[in-house]
N, CA, C and O atoms as a Tripos MOL2 file, in Angstrom:
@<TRIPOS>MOLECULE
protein
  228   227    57     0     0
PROTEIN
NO_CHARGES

@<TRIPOS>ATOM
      1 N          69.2190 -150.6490   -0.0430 N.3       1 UNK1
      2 CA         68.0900 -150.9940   -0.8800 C.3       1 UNK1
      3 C          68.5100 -151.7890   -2.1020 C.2       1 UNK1
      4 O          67.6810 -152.2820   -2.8670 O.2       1 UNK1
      5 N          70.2920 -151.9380   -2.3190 N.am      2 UNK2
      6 CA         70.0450 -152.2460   -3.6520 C.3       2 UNK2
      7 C          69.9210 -153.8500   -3.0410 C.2       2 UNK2
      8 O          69.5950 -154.4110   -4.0870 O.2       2 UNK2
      9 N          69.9680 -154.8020   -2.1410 N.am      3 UNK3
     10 CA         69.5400 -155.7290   -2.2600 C.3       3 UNK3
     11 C          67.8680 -156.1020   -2.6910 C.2       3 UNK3
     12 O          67.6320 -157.0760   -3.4060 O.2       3 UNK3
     13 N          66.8590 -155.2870   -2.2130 N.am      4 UNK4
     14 CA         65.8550 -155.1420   -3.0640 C.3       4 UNK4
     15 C          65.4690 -155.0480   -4.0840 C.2       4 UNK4
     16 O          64.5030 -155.5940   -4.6170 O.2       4 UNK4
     17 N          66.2580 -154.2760   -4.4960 N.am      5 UNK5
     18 CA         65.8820 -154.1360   -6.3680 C.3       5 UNK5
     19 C          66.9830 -155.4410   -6.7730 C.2       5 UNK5
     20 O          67.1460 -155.5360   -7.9890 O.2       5 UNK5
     21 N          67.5380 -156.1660   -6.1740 N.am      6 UNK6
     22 CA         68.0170 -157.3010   -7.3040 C.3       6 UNK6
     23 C          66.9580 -158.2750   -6.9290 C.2       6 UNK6
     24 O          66.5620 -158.9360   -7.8890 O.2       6 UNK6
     25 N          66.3720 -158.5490   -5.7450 N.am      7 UNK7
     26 CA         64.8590 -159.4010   -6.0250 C.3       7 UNK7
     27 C          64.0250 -159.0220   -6.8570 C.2       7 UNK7
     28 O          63.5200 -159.8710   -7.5920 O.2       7 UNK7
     29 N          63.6140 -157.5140   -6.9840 N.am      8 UNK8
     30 CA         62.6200 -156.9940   -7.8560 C.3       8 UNK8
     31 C          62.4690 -157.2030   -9.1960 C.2       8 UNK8
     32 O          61.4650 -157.4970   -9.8450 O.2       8 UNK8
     33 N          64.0480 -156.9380   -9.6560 N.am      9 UNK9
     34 CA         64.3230 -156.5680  -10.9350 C.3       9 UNK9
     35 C          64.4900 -158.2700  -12.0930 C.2       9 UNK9
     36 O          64.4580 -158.4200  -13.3150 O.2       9 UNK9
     37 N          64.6760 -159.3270  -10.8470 N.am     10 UNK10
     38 CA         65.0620 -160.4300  -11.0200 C.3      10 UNK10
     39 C          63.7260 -161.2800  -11.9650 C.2      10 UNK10
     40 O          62.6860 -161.0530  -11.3460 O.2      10 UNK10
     41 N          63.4700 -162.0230  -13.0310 N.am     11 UNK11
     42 CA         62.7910 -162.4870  -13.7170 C.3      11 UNK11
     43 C          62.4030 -164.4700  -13.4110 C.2      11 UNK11
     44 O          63.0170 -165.5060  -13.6680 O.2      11 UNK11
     45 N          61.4770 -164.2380  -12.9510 N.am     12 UNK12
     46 CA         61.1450 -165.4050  -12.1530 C.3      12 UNK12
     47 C          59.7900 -166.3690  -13.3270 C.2      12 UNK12
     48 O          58.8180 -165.9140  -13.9310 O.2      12 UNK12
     49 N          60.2190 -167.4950  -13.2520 N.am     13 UNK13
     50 CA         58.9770 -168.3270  -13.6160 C.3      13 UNK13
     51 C          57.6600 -168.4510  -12.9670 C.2      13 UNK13
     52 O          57.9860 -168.6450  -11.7960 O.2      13 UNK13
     53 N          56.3520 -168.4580  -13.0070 N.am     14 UNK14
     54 CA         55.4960 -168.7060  -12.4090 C.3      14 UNK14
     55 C          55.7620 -169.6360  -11.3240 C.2      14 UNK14
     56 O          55.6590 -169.3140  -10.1400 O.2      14 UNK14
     57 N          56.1740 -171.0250  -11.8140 N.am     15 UNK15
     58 CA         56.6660 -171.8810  -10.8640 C.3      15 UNK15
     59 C          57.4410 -171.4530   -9.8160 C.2      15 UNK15
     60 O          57.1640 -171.9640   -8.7300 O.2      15 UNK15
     61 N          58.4340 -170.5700   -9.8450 N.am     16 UNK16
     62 CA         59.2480 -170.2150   -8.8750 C.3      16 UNK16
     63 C          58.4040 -168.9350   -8.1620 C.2      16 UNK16
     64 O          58.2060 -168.8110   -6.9530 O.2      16 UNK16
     65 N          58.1960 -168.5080   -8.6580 N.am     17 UNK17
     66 CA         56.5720 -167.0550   -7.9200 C.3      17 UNK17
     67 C          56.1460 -168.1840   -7.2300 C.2      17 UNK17
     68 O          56.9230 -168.3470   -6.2890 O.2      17 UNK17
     69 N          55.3280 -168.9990   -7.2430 N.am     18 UNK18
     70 CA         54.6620 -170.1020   -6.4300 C.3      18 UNK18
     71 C          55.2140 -170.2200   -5.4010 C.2      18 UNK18
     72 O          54.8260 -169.6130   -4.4030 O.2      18 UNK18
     73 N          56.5890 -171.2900   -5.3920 N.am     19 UNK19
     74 CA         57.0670 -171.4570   -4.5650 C.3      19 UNK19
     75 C          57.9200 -170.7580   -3.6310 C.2      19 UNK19
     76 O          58.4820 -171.3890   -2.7360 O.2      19 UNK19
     77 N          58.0380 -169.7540   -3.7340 N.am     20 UNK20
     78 CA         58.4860 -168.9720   -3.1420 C.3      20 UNK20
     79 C          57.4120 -168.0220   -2.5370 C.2      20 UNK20
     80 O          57.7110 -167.3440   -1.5540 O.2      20 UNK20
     81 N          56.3600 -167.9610   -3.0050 N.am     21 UNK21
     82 CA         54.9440 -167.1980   -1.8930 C.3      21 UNK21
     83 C          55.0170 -168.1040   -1.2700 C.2      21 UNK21
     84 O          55.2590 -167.9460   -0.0730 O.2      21 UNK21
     85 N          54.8650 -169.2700   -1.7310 N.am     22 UNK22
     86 CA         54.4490 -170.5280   -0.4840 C.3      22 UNK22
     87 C          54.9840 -170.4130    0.6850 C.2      22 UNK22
     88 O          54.4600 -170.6500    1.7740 O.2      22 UNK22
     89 N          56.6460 -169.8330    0.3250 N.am     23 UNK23
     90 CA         57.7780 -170.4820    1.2960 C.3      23 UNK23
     91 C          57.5580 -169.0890    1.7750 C.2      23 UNK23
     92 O          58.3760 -169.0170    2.6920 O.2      23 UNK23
     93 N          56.9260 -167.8870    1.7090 N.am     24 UNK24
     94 CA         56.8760 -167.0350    2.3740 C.3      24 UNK24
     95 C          55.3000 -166.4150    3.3190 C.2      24 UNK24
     96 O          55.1710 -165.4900    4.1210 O.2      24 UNK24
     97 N          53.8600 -167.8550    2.5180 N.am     25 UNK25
     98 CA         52.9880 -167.2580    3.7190 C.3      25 UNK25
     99 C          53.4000 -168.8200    4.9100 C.2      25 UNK25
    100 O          52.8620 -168.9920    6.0030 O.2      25 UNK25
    101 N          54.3280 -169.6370    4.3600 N.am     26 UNK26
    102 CA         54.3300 -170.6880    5.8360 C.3      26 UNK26
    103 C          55.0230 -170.2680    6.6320 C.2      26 UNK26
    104 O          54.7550 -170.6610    7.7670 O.2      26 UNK26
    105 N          56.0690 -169.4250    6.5200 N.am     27 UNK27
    106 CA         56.7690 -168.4950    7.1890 C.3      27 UNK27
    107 C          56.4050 -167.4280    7.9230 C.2      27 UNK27
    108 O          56.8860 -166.9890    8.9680 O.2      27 UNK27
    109 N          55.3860 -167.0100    7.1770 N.am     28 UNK28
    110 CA         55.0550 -165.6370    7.9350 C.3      28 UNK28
    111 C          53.6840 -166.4150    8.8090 C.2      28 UNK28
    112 O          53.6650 -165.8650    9.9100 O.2      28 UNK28
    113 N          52.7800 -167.2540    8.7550 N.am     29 UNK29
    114 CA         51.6190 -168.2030    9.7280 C.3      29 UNK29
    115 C          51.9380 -168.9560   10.3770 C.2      29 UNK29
    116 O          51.1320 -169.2240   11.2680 O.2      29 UNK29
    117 N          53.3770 -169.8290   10.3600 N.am     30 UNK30
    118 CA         53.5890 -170.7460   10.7880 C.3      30 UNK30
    119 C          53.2450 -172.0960   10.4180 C.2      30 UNK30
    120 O          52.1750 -172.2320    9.8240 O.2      30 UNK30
    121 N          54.0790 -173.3260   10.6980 N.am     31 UNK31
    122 CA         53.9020 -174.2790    9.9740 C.3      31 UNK31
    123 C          52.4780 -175.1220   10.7880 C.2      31 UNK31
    124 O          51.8490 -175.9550   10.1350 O.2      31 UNK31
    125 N          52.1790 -174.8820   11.8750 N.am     32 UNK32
    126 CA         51.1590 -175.1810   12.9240 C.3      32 UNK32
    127 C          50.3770 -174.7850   12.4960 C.2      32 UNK32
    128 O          49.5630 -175.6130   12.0870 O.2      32 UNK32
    129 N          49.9810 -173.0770   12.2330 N.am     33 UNK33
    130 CA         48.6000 -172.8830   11.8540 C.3      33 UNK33
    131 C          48.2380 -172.9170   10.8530 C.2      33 UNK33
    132 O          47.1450 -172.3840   10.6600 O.2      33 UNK33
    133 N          48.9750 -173.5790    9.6440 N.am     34 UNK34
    134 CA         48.6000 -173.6410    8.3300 C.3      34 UNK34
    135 C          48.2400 -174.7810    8.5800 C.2      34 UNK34
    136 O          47.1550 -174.9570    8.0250 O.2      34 UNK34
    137 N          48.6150 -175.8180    9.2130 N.am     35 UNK35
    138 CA         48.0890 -177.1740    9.6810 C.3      35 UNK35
    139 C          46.9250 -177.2070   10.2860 C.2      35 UNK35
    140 O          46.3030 -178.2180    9.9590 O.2      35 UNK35
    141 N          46.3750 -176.5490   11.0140 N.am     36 UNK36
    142 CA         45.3010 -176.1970   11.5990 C.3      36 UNK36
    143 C          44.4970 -175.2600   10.2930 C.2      36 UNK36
    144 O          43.3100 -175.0690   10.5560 O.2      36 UNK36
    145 N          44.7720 -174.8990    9.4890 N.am     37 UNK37
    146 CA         43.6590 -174.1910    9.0790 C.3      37 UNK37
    147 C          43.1580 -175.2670    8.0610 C.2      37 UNK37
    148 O          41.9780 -175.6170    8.0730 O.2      37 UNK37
    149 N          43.9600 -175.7310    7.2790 N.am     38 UNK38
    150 CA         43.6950 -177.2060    6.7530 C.3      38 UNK38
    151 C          43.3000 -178.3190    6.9810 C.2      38 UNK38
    152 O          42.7280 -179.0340    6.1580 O.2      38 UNK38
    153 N          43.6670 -178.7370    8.6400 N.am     39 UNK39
    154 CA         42.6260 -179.8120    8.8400 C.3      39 UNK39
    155 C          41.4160 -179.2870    9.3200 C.2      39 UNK39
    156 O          40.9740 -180.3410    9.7780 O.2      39 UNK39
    157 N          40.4720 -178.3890    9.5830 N.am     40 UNK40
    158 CA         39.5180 -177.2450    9.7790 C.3      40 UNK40
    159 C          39.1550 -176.8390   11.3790 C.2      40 UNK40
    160 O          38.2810 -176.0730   11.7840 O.2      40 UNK40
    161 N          40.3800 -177.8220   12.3260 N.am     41 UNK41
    162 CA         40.4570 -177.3730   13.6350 C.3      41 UNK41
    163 C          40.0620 -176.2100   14.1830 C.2      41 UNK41
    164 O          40.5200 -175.2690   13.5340 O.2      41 UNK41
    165 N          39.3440 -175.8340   15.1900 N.am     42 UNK42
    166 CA         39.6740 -175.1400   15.8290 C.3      42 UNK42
    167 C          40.4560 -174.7760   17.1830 C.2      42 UNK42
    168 O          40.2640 -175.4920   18.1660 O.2      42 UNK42
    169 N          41.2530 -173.7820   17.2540 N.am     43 UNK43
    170 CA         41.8730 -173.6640   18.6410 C.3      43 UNK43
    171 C          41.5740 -172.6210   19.4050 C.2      43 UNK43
    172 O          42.3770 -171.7170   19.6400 O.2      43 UNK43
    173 N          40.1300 -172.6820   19.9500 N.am     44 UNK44
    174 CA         39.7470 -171.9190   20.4030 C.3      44 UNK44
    175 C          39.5100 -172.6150   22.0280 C.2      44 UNK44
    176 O          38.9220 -173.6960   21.9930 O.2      44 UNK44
    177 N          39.7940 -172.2510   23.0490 N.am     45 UNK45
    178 CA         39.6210 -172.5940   24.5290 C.3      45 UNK45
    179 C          38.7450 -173.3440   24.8410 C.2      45 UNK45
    180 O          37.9380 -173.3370   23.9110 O.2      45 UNK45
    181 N          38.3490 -174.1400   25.7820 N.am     46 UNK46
    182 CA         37.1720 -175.2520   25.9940 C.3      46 UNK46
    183 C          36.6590 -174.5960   27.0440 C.2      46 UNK46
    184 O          36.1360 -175.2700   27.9310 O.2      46 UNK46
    185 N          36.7150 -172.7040   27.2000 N.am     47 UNK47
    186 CA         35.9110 -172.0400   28.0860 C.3      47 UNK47
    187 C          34.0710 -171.8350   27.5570 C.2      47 UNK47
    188 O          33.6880 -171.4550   26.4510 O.2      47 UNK47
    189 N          33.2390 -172.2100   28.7010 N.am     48 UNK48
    190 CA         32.0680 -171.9460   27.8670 C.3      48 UNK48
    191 C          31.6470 -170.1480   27.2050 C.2      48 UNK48
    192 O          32.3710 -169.1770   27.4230 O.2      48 UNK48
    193 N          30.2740 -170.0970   26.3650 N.am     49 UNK49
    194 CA         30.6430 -168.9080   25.8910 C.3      49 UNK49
    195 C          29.8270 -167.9560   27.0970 C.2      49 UNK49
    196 O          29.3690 -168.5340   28.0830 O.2      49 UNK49
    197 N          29.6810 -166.4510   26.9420 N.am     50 UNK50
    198 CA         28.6160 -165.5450   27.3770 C.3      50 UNK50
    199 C          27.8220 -166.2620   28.1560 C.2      50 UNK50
    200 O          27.2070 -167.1220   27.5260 O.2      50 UNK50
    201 N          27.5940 -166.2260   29.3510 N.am     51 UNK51
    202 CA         25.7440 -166.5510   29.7800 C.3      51 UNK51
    203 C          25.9380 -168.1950   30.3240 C.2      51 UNK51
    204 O          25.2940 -168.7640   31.2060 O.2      51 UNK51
    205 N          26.9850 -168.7030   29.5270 N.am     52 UNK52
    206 CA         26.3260 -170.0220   29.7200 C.3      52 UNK52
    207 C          27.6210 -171.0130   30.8170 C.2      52 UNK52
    208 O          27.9130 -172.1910   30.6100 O.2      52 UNK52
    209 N          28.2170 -170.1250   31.9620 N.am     53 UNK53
    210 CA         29.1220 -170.7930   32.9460 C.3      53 UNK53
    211 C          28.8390 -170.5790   34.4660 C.2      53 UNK53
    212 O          27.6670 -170.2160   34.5610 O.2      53 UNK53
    213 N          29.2890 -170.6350   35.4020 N.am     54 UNK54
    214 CA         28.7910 -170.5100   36.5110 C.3      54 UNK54
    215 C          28.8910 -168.8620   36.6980 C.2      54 UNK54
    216 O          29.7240 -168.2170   36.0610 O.2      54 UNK54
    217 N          27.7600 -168.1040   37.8360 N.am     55 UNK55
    218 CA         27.9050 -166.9760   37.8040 C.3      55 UNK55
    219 C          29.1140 -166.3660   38.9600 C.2      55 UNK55
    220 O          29.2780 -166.5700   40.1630 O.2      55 UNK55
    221 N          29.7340 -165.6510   38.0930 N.am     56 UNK56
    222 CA         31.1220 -165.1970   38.7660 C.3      56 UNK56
    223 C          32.5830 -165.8270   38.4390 C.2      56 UNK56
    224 O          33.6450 -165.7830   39.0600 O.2      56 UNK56
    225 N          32.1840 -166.4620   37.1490 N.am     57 UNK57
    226 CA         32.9750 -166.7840   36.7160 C.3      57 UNK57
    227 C          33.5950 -166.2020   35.4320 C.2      57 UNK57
    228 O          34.6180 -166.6990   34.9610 O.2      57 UNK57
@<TRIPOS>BOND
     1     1     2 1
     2     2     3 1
     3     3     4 2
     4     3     5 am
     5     5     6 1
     6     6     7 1
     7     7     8 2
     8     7     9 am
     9     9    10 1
    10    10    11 1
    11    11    12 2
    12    11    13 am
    13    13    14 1
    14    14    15 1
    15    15    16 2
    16    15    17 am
    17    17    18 1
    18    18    19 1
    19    19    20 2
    20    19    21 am
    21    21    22 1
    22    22    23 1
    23    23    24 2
    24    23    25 am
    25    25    26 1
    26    26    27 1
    27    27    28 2
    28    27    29 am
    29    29    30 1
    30    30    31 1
    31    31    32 2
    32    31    33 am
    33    33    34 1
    34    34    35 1
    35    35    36 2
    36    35    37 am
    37    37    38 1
    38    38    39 1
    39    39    40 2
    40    39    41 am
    41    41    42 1
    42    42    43 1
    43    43    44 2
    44    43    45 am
    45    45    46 1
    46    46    47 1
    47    47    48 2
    48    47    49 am
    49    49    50 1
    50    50    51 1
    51    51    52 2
    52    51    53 am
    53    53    54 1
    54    54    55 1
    55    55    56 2
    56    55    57 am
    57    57    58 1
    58    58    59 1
    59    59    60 2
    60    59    61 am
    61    61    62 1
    62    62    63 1
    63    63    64 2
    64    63    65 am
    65    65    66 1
    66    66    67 1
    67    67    68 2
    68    67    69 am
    69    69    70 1
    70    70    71 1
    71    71    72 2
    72    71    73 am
    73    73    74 1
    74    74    75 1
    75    75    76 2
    76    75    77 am
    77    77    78 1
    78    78    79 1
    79    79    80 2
    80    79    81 am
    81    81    82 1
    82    82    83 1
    83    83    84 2
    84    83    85 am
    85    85    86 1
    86    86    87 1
    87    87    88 2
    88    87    89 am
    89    89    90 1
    90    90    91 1
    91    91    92 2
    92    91    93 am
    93    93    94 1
    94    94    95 1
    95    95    96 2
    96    95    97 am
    97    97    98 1
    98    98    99 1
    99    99   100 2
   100    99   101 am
   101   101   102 1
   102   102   103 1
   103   103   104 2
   104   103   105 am
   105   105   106 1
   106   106   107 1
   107   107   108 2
   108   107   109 am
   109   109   110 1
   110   110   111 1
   111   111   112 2
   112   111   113 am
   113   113   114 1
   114   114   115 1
   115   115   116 2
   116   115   117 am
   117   117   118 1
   118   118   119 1
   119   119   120 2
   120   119   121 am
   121   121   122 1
   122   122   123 1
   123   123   124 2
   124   123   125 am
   125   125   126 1
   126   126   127 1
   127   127   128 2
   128   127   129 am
   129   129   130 1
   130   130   131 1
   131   131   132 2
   132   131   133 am
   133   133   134 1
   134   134   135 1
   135   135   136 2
   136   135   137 am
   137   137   138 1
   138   138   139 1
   139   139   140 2
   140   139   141 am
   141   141   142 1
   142   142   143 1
   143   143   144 2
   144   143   145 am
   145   145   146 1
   146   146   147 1
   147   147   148 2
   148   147   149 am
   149   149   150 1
   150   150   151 1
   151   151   152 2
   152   151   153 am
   153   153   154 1
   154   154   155 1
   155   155   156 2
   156   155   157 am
   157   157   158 1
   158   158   159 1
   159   159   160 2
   160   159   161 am
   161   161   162 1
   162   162   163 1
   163   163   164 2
   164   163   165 am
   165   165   166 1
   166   166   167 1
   167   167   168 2
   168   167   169 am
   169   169   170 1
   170   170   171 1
   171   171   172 2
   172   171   173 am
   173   173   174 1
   174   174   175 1
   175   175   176 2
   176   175   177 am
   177   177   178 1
   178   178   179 1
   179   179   180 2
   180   179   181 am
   181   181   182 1
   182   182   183 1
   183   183   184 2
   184   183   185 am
   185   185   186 1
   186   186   187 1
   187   187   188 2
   188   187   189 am
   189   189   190 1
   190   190   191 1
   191   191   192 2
   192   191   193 am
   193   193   194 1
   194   194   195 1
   195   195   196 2
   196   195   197 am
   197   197   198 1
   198   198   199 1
   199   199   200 2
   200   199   201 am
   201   201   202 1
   202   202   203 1
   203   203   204 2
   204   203   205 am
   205   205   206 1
   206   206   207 1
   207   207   208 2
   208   207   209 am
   209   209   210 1
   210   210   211 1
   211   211   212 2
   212   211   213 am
   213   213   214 1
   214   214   215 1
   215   215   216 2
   216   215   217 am
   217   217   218 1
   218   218   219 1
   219   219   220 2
   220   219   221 am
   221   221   222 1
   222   222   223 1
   223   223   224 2
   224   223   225 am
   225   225   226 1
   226   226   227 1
   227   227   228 2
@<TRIPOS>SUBSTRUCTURE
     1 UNK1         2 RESIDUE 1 A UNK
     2 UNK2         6 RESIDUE 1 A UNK
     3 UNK3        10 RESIDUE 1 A UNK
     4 UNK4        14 RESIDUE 1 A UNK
     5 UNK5        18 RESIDUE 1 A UNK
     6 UNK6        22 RESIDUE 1 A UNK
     7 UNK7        26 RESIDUE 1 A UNK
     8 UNK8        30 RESIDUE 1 A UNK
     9 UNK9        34 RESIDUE 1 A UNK
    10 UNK10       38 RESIDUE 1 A UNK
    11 UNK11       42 RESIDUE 1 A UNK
    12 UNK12       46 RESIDUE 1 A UNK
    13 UNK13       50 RESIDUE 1 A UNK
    14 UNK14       54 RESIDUE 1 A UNK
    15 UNK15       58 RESIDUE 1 A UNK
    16 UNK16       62 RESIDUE 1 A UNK
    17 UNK17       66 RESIDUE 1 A UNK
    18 UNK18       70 RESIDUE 1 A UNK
    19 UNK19       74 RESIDUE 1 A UNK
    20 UNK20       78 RESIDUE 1 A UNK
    21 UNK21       82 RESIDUE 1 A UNK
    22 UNK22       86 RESIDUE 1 A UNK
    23 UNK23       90 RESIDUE 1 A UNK
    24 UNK24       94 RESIDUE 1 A UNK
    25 UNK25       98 RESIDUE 1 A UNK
    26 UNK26      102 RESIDUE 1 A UNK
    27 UNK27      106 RESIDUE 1 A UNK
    28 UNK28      110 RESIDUE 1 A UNK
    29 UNK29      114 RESIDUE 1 A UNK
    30 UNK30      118 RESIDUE 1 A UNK
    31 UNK31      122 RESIDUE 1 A UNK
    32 UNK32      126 RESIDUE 1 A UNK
    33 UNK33      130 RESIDUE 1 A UNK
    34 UNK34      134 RESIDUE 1 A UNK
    35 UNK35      138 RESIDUE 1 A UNK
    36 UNK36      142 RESIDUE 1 A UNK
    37 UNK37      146 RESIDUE 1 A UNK
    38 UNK38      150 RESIDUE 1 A UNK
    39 UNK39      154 RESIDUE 1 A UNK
    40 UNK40      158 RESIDUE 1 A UNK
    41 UNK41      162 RESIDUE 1 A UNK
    42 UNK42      166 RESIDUE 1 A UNK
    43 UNK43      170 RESIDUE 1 A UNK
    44 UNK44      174 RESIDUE 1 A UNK
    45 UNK45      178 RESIDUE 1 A UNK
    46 UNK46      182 RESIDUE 1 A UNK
    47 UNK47      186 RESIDUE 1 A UNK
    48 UNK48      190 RESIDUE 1 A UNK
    49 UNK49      194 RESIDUE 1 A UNK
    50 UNK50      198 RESIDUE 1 A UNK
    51 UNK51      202 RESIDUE 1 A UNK
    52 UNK52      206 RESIDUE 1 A UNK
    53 UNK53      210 RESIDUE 1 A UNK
    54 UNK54      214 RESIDUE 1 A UNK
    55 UNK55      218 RESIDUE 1 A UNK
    56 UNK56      222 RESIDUE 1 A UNK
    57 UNK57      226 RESIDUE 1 A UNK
């Protein structure tokens, strides 16, 4: 644990808090779906929805 508490204990600039969340939600979403959530894509299947495909399908 003590590598934890030297991040914790460590005194950071706002600027560096920033960049370093940054560098940790593109990391944890991926660099794809942050791209996708930004250009307002969706990636959702080109299956039709409920009700509206052939029956038995």
């Amino acid at each position: 644990m003590s590598m934890f508490d030297g991040i914790l204990d460590r005194e950071v600039t706002r600027k560096e808090f920033l960049a370093t969340l940054a560098v940790a939600l593109v990391s944890l979403f991926g660099i794809s779906s942050l791209l996708g959530i930004l250009s307002g894509k969706s990636h959702q299947g080109s299956r039709p929805g409920y009700g509206q495909g052939d029956y038995g399908e």
